[in-house]
C-alpha positions in Angstrom: -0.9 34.4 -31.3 -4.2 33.9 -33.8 -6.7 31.9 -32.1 -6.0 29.4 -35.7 -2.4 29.0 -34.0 -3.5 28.5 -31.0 -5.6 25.8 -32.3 -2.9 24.5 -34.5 -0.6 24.2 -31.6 -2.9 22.3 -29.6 -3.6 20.2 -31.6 0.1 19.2 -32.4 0.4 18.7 -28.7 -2.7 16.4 -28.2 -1.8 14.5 -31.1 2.1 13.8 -29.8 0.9 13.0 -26.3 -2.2 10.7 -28.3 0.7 8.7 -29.9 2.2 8.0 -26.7 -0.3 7.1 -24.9 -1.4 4.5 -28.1 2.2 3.4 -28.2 2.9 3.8 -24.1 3.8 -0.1 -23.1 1.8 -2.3 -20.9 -0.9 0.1 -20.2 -5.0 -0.9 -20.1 -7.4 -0.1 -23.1 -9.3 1.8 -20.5 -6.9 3.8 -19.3 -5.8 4.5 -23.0 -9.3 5.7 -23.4 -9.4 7.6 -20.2 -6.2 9.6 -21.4 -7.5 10.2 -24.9 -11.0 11.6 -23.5 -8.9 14.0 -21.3 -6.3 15.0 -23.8 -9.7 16.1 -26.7 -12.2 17.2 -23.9 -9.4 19.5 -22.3 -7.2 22.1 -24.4 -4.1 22.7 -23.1 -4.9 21.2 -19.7 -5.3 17.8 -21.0 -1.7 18.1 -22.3 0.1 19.9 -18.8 -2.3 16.9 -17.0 -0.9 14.1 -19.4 2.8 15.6 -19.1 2.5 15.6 -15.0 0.8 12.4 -14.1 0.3 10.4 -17.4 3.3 8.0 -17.3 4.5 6.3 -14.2 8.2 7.6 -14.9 10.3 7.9 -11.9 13.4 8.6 -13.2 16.3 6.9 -15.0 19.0 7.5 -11.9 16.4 6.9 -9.4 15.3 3.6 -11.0 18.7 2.6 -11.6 19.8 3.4 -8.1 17.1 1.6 -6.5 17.6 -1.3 -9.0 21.5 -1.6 -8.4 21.1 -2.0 -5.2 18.1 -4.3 -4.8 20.5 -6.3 -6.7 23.8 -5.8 -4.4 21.8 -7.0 -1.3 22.5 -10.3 0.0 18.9 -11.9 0.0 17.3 -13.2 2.9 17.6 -16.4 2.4 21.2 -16.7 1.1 21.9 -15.8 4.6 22.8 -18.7 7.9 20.3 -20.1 9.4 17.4 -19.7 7.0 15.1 -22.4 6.8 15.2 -24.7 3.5 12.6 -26.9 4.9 9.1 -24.6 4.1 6.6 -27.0 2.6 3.2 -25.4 1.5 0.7 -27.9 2.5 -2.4 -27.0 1.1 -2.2 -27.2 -2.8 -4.7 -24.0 -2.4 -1.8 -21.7 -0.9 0.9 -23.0 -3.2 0.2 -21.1 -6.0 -0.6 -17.8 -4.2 3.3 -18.0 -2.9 5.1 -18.6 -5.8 2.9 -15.7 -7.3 4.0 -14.0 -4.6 7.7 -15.2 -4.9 7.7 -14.2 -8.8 6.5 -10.4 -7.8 9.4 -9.4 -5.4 11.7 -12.2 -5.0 10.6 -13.0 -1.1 9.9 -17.0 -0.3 7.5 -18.5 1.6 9.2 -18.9 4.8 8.0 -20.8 8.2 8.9 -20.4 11.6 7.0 -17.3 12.4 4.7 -15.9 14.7 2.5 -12.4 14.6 0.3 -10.4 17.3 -2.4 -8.1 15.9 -2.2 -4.6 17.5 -6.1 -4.1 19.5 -5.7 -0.4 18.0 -3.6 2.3 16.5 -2.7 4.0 20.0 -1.9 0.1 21.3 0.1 -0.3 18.2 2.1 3.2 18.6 2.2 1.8 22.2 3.7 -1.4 21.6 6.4 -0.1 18.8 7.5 2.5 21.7 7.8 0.3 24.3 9.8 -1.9 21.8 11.9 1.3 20.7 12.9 2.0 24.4 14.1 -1.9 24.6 16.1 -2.1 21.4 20.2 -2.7 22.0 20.9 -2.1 18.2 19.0 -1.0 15.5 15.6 0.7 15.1 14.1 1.0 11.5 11.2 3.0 10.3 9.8 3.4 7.1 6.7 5.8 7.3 4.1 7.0 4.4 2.6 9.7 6.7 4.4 10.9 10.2 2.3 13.6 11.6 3.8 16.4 14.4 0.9 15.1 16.9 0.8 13.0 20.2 1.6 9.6 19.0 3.9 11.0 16.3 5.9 12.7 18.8 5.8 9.5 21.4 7.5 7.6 18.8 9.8 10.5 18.1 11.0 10.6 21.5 11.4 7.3 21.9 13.6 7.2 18.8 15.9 9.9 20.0 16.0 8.4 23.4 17.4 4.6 21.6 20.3 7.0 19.7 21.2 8.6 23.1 21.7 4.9 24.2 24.1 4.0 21.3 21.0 2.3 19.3 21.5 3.0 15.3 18.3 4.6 14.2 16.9 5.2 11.5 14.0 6.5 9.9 12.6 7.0 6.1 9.8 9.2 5.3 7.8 10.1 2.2 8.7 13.4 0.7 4.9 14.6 0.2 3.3 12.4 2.3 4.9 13.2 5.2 5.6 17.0 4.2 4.5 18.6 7.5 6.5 16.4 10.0 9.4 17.1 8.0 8.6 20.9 8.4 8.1 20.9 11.9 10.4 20.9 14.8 10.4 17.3 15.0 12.7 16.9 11.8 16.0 18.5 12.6 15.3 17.4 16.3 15.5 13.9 15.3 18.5 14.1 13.3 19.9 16.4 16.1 19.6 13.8 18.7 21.7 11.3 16.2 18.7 9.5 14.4 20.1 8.9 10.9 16.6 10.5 9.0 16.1 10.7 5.1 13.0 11.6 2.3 11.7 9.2 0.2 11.2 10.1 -3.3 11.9 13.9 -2.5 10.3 16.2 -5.0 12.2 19.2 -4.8 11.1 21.9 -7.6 8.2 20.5 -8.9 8.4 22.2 -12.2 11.7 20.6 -12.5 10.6 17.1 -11.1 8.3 17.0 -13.7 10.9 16.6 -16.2 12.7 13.6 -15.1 9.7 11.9 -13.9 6.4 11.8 -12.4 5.8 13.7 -9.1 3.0 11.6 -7.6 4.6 8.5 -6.9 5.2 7.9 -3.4 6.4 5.6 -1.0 3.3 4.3 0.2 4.7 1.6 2.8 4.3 1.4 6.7 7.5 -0.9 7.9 9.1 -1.1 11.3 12.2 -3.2 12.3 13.7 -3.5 15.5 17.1 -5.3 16.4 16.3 -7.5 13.0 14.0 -9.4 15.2 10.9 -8.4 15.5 9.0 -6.1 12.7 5.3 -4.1 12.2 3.2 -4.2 9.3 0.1 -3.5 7.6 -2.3 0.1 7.1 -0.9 2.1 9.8 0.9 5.8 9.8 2.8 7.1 12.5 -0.3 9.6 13.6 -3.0 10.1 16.2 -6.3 8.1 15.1 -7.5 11.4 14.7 -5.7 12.4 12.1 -5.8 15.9 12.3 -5.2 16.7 8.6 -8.3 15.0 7.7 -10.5 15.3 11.0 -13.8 15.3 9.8 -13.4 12.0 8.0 -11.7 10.6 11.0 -10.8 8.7 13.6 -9.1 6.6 10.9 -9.2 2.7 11.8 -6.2 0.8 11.0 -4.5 -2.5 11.6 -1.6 -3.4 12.6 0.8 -6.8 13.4 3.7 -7.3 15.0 5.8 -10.0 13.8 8.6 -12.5 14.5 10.4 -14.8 12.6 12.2 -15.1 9.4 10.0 -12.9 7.8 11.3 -9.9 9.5 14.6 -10.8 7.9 12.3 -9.7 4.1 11.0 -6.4 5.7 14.5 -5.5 6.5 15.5 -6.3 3.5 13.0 -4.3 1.9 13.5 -1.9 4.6 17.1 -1.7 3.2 16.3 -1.4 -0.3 14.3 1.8 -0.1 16.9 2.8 2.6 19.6 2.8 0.2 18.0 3.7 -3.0 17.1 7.2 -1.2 20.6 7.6 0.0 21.8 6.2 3.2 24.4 4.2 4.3 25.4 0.5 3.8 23.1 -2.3 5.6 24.8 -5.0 3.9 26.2 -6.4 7.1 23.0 -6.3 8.7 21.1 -8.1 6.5 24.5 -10.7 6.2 24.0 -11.3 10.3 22.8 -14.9 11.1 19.2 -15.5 12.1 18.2 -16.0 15.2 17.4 -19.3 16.0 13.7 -20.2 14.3 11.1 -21.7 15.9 7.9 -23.4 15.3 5.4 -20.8 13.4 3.4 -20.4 10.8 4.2 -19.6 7.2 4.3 -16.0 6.0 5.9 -13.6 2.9 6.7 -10.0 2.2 5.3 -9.1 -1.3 6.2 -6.0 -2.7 5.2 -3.9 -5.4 6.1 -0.4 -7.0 6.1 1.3 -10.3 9.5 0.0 -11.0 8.2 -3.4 -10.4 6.6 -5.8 -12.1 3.3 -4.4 -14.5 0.3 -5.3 -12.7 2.0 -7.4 -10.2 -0.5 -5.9 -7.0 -3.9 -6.4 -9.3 -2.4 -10.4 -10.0 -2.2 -11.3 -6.7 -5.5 -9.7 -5.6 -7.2 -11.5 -8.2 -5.2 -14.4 -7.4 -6.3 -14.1 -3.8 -10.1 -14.5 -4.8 -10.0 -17.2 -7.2 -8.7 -19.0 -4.9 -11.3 -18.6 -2.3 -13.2 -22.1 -1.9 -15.6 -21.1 0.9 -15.5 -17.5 2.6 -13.9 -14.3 1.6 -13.7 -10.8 3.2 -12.3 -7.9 2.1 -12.1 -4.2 3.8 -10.4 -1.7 1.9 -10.8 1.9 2.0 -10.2 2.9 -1.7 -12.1 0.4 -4.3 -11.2 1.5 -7.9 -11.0 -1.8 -9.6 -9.3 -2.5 -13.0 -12.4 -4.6 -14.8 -10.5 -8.0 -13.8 -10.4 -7.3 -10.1 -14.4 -6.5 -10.4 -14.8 -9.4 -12.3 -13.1 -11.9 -9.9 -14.8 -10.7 -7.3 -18.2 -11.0 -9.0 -16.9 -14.5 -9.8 -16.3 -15.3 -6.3 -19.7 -14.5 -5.2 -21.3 -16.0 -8.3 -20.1 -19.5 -7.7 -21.0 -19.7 -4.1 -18.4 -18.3 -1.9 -19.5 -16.3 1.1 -18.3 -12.7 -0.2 -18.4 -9.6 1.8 -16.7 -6.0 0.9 -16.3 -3.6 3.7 -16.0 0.4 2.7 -16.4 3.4 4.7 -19.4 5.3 4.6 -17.8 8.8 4.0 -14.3 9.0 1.9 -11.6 11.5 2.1 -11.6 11.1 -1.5 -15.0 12.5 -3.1 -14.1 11.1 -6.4 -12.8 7.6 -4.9 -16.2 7.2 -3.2 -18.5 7.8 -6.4 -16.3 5.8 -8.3 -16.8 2.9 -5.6 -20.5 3.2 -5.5 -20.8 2.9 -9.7 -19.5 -0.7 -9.2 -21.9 -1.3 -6.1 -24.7 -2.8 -8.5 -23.3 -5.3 -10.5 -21.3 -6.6 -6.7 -24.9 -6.7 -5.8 -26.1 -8.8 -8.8 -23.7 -10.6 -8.4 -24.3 -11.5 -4.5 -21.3 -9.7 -2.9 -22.4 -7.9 0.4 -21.7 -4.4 0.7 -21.5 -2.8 4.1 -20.1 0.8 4.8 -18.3 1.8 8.0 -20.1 4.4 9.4 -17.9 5.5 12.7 -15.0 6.9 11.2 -12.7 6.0 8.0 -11.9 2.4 7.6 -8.6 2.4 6.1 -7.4 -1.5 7.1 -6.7 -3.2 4.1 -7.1 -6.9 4.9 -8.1 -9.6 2.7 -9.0 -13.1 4.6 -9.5 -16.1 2.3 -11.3 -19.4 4.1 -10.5 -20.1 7.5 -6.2 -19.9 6.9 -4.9 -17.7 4.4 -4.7 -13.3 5.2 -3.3 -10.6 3.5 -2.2 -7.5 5.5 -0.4 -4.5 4.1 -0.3 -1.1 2.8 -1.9 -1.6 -0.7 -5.4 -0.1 -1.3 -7.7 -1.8 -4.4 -7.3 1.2 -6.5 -5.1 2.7 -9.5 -2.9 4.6 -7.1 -1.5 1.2 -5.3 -1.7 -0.8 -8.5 0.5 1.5 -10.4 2.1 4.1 -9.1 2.9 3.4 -4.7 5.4 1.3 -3.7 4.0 -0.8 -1.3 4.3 -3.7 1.2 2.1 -6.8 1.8 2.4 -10.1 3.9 0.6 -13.0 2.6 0.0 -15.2 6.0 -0.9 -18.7 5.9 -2.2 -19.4 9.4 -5.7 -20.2 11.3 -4.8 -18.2 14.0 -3.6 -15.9 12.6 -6.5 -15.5 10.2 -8.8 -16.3 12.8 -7.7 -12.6 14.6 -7.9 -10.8 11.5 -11.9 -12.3 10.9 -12.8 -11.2 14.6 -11.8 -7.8 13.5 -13.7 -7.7 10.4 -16.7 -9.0 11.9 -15.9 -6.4 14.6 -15.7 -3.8 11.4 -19.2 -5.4 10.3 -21.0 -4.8 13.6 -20.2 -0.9 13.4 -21.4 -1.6 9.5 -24.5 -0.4 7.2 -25.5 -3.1 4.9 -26.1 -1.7 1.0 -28.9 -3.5 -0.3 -29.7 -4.0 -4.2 -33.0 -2.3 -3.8 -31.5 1.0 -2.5 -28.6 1.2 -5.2 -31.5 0.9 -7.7 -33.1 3.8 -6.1 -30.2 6.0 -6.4 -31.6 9.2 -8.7 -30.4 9.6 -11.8 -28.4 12.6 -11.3 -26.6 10.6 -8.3 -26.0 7.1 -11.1 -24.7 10.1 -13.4 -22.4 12.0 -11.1 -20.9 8.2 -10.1 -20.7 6.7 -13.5 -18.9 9.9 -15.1 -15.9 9.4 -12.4 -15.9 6.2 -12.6 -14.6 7.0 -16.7 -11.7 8.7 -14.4 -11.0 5.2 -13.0 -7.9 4.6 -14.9 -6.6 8.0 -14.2 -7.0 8.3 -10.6 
């Protein structure tokens, strides 16, 4: 072929992925740009890089599967003995729940009562120790499960609640769990009777690529036990050590264990992804009656995916720090804002609330961390505090608003969790509660490097250069 063919041909292919991209619904003028740069800059890999990862398709039957059943369910509160008596009592908090309500469905619901995990070995501890006393069902829903020590404690205990009669089951990512599913672990689990299954499986990925994009995972970290008691928040079923990744590690998570109506929405949600991947029936279960509630605080499941709502995990962030009056901190390990989520957090700082961002020193992600630091001097300006987490990878995502309102979950503050992860958050509105989550922060804080203005400002120029061009890649990321 004549290099004038060549040329012809790409630019007939630039152009017809330009078009969609201008035409592509719902997505940001920056990310339109980003796309465009990439598509002129790169010949012929622009294009293969658009056709791969530039829409956040994930299939017609998948979508449709996972929507026809999110819609068969019975919801949680359909069910007996749900309580219709949940007042929000602080006009601050009300909004943030029927946000929250609007994005996946899930009320505000009282009666419940949470324990935050001292570690990640506690927390695998605790969920073993729970395994081994469960009389009927064990749910798991895992991003990462790694072939290691804790990952095979948890195994174990899993295939010894099957060999009781306990009905087990656990759901794993397709990519990120790749390895465990390779391993011996795998087959032994479904050996011993533990009902297992792949999220999102990606097959060929030539031919995955065609009927939708291969990069969109199952992000979420969900255990429930005899639809009683459930885990949630940052945590993978892995050694803080992470072996994968060691020299970024150990890898600091958090973790809560819950009771309370609101396990009843993680099993739903639990069954949702359960069932739109395959596996059997959990209507009944999630038709059972609750157990009897009791006195607790207030507390909702808020899910996002790419077949969700646009947007929906950026709203309630931003949401989140608006509504902070007096003291917000946030520790996330990815920060790769859209320009509202930077600007609300500049706002939140600018008229007067204490706000503190917590980052880890040294990123598994190269790009992620230069992209972070470009947005480090306007925080700055602005009066956020910046600290980096120097003893390992901080990868608790944790928002606490005031002295009473928390967000736990899986969802990082970057592109990834915004548009193309499912994921699962609990908005909590507690002082105890929140109280526990701002020890551990400030816990976070004392094992912290403060970023001051003046050394940003001293950054060389190549280093402001190298940040800032990734930081173009923001929307693509």
């Amino acid at each position: 072929m004549t290099p004038l063919l060549l040329l012809l041909l790409h630019l007939t292919l630039a152009l017809t992925c330009a078009v969609h991209v201008l035409l592509r619904a719902h997505r940001q003028p920056e990310s339109r740009v980003a796309w465009l740069l990439m598509l002129l800059a790169f010949p012929y890999l622009g294009v293969l890089a658009y056709l791969l990862f530039g829409t956040t398709q994930i299939g017609r039957r998948r979508a449709e599967r996972l929507g026809a059943v999110a819609r068969s369910l019975p919801r949680p509160d359909t069910v007996p003995g749900w309580p219709t008596d949940t007042a929000l009592p602080t006009e601050q908090a009300a909004p943030l729940f029927r946000l929250g309500a609007s994005i996946s469905g899930y009320p505000a619901v009282g009666g419940n009562r949470a324990e935050l995990m001292a570690d990640s070995n506690a927390a695998i501890a605790r969920i073993v120790a729970d395994i081994d006393a469960a009389r009927h069902s064990v749910h798991l829903l895992f991003y990462i499960w790694l072939d290691d020590h804790n990952g095979r404690r948890v195994a174990d205990a899993l295939c010894r609640a099957a060999a009781r009669g306990v009905s087990c089951r656990a759901l794993v990512d397709d990519l990120g769990s790749h390895t465990f599913i390779r391993s011996a672990q795998w087959p032994a689990l479904a050996a011993a009777g533990v009902h297992v299954l792949r999220a999102l499986p990606v097959g060929n990925p030539l031919l995955r690529a065609l009927r939708g994009r291969i990069d969109l995972r199952n992000h979420r970290k969900i255990v429930v036990i005899d639809n009683r008691l459930a885990y949630s928040g940052s945590q993978n079923c892995a050694d803080p050590a992470f072996l994968p990744k060691a020299k970024y590690g150990p890898w600091v998570d958090l973790f809560v264990r819950f009771e309370g109506p609101v396990v009843r929405e993680n099993q739903h949600l639990f069954a949702t992804d359960w069932m739109g991947n395959g596996g059997d029936d959990l209507t009944a279960l999630l038709a059972e009656p609750l157990p009897p509630v009791h006195a607790g605080f207030i507390a909702q499941v808020i899910a996002t995916g790419p077949t969700d709502r646009t947007a929906a995990m950026p709203e309630l962030f931003e949401s989140l720090l608006f509504a902070a009056r007096h003291e917000l901190v946030i520790t996330t390990p990815y920060y790769v804002p859209v320009p509202a989520l930077q600007a609300a957090l500049c706002a939140a700082a600018n008229r007067g609330v204490s706000t503190t961002l917590i980052l880890p020193a040294r990123n598994d992600d190269f790009a992620v961390a230069a992209t972070s630091r470009s947005h480090y001097r306007a925080l700055l300006e602005a009066g956020v505090r910046i600290y980096e987490f120097g003893p390992g990878l901080l990868h608790t995502k944790s928002i606490t608003v005031d002295t009473h309102l928390s967000l736990i979950g899986s969802a990082n503050m970057d592109r990834r969790s915004f548009d193309l992860n499912y994921e699962n958050n609990i908005l909590v509105l507690d002082t105890g509660i929140t109280a526990a989550l701002r020890e551990r922060q400030a816990q976070y804080l004392a094992s912290s490097r403060r970023i001051t203005l003046g050394e940003v400002a001293a950054w060389s120029a190549p280093r402001q250069l190298w940040q800032n061009a990734l930081a173009t890649l923001g929307p693509i990321l």
